[in-house]
N, C-alpha and C positions, 0 to 999 in steps of 0.2 A: 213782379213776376213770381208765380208759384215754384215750388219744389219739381225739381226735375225727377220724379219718383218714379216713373215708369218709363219704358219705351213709348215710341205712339202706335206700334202696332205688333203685331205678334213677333218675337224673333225665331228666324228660320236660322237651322244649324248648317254653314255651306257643307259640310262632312257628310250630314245625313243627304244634301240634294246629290252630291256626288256619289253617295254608296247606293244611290235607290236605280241608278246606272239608265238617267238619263241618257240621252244622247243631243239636247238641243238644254242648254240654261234660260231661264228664266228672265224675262224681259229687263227686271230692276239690276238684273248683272253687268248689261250691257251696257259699255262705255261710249261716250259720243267719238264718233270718227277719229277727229281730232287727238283720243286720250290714248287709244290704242295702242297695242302693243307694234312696232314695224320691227321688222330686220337688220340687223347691225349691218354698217357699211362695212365691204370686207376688211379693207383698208385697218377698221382700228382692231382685227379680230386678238392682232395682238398686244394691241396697248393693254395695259392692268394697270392700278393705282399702284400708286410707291408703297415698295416694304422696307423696313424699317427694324433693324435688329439691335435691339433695345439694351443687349446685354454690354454696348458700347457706353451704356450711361452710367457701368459702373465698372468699366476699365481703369486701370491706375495711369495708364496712359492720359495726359489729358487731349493730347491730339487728337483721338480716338473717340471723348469724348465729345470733343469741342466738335468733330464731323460729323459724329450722328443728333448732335442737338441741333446743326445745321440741316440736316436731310428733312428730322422733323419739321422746321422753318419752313421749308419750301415744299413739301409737301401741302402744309396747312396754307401757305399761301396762294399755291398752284392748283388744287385738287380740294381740301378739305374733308379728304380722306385719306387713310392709309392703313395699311397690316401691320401687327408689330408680331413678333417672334422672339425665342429670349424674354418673352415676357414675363416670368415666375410663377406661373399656373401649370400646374402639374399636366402631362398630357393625359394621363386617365381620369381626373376633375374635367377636364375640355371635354372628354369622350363621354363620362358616366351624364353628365347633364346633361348634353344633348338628347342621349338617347333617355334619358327620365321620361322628359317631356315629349317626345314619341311616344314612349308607354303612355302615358297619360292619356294622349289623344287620341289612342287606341284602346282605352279603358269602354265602358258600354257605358252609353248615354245618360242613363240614370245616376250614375258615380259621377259623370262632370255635370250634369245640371243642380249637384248639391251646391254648386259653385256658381251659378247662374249670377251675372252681374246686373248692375241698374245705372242707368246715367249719373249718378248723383257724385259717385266716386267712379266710376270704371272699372274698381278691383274684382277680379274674378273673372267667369270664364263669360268669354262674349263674340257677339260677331257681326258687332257694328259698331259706329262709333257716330256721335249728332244724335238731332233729336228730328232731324225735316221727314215729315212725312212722305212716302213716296221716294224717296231720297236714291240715286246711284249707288248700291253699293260693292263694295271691293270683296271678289273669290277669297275668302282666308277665315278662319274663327282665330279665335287668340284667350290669352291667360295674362291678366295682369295685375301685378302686386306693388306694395311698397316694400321697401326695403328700411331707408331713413328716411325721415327722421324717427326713433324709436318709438313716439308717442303715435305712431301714423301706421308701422306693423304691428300685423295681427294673424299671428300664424293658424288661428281659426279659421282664415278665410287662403290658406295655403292648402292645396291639395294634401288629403293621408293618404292617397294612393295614385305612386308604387308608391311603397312605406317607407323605404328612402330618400324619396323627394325633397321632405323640407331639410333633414340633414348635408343632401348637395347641393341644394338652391342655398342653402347657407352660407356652407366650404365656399361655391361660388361668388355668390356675393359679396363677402370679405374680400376675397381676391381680387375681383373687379374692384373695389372700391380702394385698394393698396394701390394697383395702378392707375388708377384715376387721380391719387392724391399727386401720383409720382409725375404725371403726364400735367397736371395744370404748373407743377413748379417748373418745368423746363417749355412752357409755355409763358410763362409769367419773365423768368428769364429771358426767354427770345425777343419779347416783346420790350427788352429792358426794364421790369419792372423789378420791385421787390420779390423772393422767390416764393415768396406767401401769401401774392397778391390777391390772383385768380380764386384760391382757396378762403379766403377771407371775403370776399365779394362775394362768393358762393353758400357764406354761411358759415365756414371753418368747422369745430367738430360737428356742428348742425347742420351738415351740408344733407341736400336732399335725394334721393338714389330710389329707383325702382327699376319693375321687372318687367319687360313684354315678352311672352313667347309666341310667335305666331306660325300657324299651320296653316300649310296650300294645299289641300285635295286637290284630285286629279280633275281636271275641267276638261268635258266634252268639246270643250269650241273657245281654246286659249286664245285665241284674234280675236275673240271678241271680248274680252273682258283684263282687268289684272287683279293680280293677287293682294297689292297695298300700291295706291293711287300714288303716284309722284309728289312730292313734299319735301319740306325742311325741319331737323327735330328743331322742337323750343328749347331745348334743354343748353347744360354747357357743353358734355362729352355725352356722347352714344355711344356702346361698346354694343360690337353686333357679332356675335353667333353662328357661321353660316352652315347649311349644310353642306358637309363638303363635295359632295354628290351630284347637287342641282346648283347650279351657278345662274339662280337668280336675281340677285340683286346689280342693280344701273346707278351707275352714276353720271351726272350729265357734266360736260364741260365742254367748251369751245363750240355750246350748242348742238353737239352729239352726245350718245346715250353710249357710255361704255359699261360692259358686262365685267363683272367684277370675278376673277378668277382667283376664288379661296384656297390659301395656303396651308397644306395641313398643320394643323392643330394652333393657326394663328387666330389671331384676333384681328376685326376691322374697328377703327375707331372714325369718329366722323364728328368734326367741329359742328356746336350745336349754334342755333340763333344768338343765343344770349352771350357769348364771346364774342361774336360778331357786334351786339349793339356796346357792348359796355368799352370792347379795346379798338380805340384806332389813335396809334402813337406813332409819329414821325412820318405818316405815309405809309408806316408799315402795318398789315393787316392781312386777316383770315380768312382763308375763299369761304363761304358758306355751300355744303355742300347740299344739294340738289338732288333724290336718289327717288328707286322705287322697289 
């Protein structure tokens, strides 16, 4: 099979179809019946995934901590989602990144197609994902980079504008990846393992880390389409970003969709596939989360 070196047909920017202020999307937008977006039943308007207040993991108390290392437990068992708060990331690093990447996506077209990506790696700015011709595809463009392993970044292909950007996608990235180290050891421990399990399976200081940012323009005709398709990450840990504005993102469980209602200035994390394949001890084991 040849080199995946190009798209297979022109890529279209969802940003530009939404700023040219259609009023009806384009046919490849549209989702089959079945994909669509429906209505939350009222019933769960108030269910929300469990949060999770992290600063319990380094209580001197060990009660304190022995509880919240249990919450995470059942969270990851029950849901395979959850908020954490207290989590060490400054709330102006949470604030300044977000809105970076705003700027960015409001930068003029010519500044983000320097960045224009290609199937081969994905990095960089894009707004599709496959290679099927004709293909469904999802209302969103997006930005995506590598982070680790260091042979694999390349701050070439990191946006220089806002000029800030790569020095807080930085600051951030550290961050997340402190807590990511922190969140597999009391994972590895829940699961009775050695506390350097997960982290070791994963690669240890090799472990592997990247970035997606993804933008929703405003869509003429939202029943018919979505912004990113329902899925499972591959990954171990997903740390996700939300706006805290639009309370997009679903999680599915007990075969309903529940709407995920973002904590200021927390973080959602989300058990990825590959904890799923690698740990199943005692019975005990990790909901794989389900979202869109």
């Amino acid at each position: 099979m040849g080199c995946p070196c190009d798209w297979p047909e022109p890529v279209v920017r969802v940003q530009s179809l939404s700023e040219n202020g259609e009023s009806v999307i384009p046919d490849r937008y549209i989702k089959p019946p079945s994909d669509r977006p429906t209505l939350n039943n009222s019933s769960l308007s108030d269910i929300n995934i469990p949060l999770v207040d992290l600063s319990g993991l380094t209580d001197g108390d060990l009660t304190i901590r022995e509880a919240t290392m249990n919450q995470i437990s059942i969270a990851c068992r029950e849901w395979g989602f959850f908020q954490v708060i207290n989590h060490g990331l400054k709330a102006e690093l949470v604030d300044g990144v977000r809105e970076i990447w705003r700027e960015f996506f409001h930068e003029p077209m010519e500044v983000k197609q320097k960045y224009a990506n290609l199937p081969l790696t994905y990095e960089g700015y894009g707004s599709r994902l496959g290679l099927q011709k004709g293909a469904i595809l999802d209302w969103s463009d997006y930005y995506f980079l590598h982070y680790l392993p260091s042979s694999l970044k390349d701050h070439r292909k990191w946006p220089d504008r806002p000029s800030s950007l790569r020095e807080l996608v930085e600051e951030y990235s550290k961050e997340i990846l402190r807590l990511g180290n922190s969140l597999l050891e009391v994972f590895s421990i829940n699961l009775g393992l050695r506390h350097d399990y997960l982290q070791n399976r994963f690669g240890g200081e090799d472990i592997g880390a990247c970035l997606r940012v993804n933008f929703y323009p405003k869509c003429p005709q939202p029943d018919l389409t979505l912004g990113l398709s329902s899925h499972s990450d591959p990954g171990g840990i997903t740390f996700l970003l939300p706006d805290e504005n639009v309370s997009g993102l679903q999680v599915r469980r007990n075969e309903e969709w529940i709407t995920v209602k973002p904590v200021r200035h927390g973080i959602i994390v989300n058990i990825g596939d590959q904890i799923q394949v690698h740990i199943f001890v005692k019975n005990f084991f990790f909901l794989k989360g389900e979202h869109s």
